[in-house]
N, C-alpha and C positions, 0 to 999 in steps of 0.2 A: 639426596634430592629432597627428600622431606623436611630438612633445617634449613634450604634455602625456601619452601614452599611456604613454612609456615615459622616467621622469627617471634621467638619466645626468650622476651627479658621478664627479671622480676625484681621488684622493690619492696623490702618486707613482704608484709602477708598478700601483696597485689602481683602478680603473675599476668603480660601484657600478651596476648597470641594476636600476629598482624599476617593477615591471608596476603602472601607477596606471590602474585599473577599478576603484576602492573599491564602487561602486552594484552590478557584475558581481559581483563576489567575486574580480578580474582575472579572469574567463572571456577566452580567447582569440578576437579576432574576427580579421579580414583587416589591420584597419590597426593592429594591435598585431604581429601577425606581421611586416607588413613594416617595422614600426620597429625590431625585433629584428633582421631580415635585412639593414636598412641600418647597423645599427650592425657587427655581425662582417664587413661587405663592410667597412668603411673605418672600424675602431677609432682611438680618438683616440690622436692621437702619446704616448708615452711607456709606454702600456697592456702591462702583463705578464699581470696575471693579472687577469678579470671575477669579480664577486661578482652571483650573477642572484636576485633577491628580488620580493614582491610586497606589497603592500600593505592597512592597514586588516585586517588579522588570516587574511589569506589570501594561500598562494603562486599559485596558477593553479587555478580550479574546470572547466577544461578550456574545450571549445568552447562559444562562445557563442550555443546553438541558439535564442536570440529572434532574432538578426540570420542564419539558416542561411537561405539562399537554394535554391528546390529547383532540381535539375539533373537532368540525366539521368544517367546511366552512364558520356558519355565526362565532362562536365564532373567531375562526382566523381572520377574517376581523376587529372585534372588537379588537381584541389585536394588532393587525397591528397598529390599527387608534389611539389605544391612543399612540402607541410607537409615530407615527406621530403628537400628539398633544403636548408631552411633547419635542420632537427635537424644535417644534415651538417654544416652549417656551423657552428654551435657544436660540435659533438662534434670536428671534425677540424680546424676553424680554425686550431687552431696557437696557441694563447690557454687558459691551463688555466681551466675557468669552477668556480663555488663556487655551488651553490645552498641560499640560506638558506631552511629551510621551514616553513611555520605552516599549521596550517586545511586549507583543501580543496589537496590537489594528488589533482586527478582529472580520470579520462579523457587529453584533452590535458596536462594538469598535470602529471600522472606521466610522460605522454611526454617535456615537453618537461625536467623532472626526471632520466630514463633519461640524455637525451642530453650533460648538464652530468658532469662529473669526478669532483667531492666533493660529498657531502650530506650535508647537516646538519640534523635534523629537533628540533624544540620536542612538547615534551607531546599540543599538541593537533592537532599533524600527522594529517588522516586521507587513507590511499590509499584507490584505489577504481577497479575500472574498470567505471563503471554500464551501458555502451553496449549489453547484452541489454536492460535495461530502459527503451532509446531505440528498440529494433528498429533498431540500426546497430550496428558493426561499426569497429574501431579503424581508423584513419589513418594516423596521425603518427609509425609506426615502435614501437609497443608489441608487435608483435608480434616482430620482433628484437630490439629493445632492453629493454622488458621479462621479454620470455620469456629472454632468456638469461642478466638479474640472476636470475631467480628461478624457471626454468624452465617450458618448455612444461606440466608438469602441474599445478604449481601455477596456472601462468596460467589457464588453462582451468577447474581449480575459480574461482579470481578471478572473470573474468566470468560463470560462468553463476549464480555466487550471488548477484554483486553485492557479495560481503563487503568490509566495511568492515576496513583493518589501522593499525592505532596507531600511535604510533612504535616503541615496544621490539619491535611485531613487526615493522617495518617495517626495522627493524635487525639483526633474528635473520635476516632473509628478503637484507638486503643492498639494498632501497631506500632506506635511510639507511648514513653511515657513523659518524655521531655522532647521540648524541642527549643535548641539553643543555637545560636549565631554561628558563620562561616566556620571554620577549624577549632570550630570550640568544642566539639564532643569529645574527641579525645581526654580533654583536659578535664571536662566534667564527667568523664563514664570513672576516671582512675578518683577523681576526688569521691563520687559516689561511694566508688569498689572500697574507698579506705573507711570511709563511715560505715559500712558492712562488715568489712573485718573486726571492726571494733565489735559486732556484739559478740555473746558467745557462740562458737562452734555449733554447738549440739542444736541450738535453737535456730540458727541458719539450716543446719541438715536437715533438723523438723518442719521448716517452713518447706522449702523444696520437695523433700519427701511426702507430706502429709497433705498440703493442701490441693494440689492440682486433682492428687485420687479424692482429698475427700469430697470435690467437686461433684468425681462421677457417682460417688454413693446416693443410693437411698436417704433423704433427710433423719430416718432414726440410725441408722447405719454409723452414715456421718458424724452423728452428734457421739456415738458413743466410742467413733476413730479419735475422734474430738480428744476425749476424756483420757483415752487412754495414751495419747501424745502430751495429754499437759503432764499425765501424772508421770512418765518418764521425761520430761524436761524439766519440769518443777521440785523436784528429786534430787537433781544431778549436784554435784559439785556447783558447777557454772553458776547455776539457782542462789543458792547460799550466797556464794562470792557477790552477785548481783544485787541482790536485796543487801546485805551488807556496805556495800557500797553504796550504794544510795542515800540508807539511813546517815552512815557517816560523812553523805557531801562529795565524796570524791570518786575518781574514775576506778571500775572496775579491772581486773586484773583476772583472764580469764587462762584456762587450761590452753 
């Protein structure tokens, strides 16, 4: 069930994940999440950079409340924490992801949109986080991860109007980083993902790794997370090969 939920082709170092719920609108259920969660546990060999996409004219219309099973209190908690474990995993994984976005990314869509790198939104991108008008209450890490794209206040008007935001605002606001013509994300989230693969490794896992936490630091904190990430990337093989390269004109050749 899980390789028809979620198809994964790869091309050199770009690894394509396409959320196939065409009938959903890719709405996010349990066994799409954990097809996502086993693919970043044990990414296929040569993988640099994912390009995360959905399909039939929609990126993720979020949770799939025809299959919402009722729980009480702790089991929600528990479904909360893993939606939270698996955004981790793609945000921190160590893997720059590329989300290409069309149609609905809402509720979970936007979440699971926050937690990828690059975004890259088409015309008819709508965000949205409806969940006042579910009488629930977000999941999936929207409230750190989206609140801190686009801040606590703006969040807050978000859900309690329900507004719907477009691409260009969706790009003003910094939930897109691009925003490109009809079926053209596709084509630019994988050209993106190949320019990513091209630097080195270590200094992609650094940026992933390092910068989001060193966000939440302390500014003296920070600066000396700072220090201690250049001086282990600056160090490395990668480092040498790079400068190297440079000085002599030509393209790098990295581990």
């Amino acid at each position: 069930m899980s390789a028809e939920l979620l198809r994964v082709t790869q091309a050199g170092g770009v690894t394509t994940l396409v959320m196939n719920r065409p009938d959903k609108r890719n709405a996010m259920n349990d066994d799409l999440l954990a097809a996502i969660e086993g693919f970043f546990a044990a990414p296929p060999a040569g993988t640099r950079v994912v390009v995360l996409t959905g399909t039939a004219g929609h990126y993720c219309s979020g949770l799939d409340l025809s299959e919402h099973v009722a729980r009480d209190a702790e089991g929600t908690m528990h479904h909360s924490r893993n939606w939270h474990r698996v955004m981790d995993m793609i945000q921190f994984g160590g893997l720059p992801v590329v989300s290409a976005m069309f149609g609905a990314v809402i509720g979970g869509g936007l979440e699971l949109a926050a937690a990828t790198h690059v975004r890259i939104a088409e015309p008819s991108t709508v965000f949205q986080l409806p969940e006042g008008r579910r009488g629930i209450f977000v999941g999936g890490g929207a409230s750190v991860r989206v609140g801190r794209i686009i801040g606590p206040d703006r969040m807050t008007e978000m859900m309690l109007t329900g507004r719907k935001y477009g691409a260009e605002e969706g790009l003003a606001l910094g939930l897109a980083h691009y925003v490109v013509g009809a079926g053209e994300a596709l084509g630019r989230a994988r050209e993106i993902a190949e320019n990513i693969a091209g630097n080195a490794p270590l200094s992609n896992h650094m940026m992933i790794q390092a910068l989001a936490r060193i966000g939440d630091m302390p500014r003296e904190q920070g600066l000396f997370a700072e220090s201690l990430v250049a001086a282990l990337t600056q160090t490395s093989p990668d480092a040498v090969e790079g400068l190297e390269a440079f000085l002599q004109k030509r393209a790098p050749t990295f581990r």
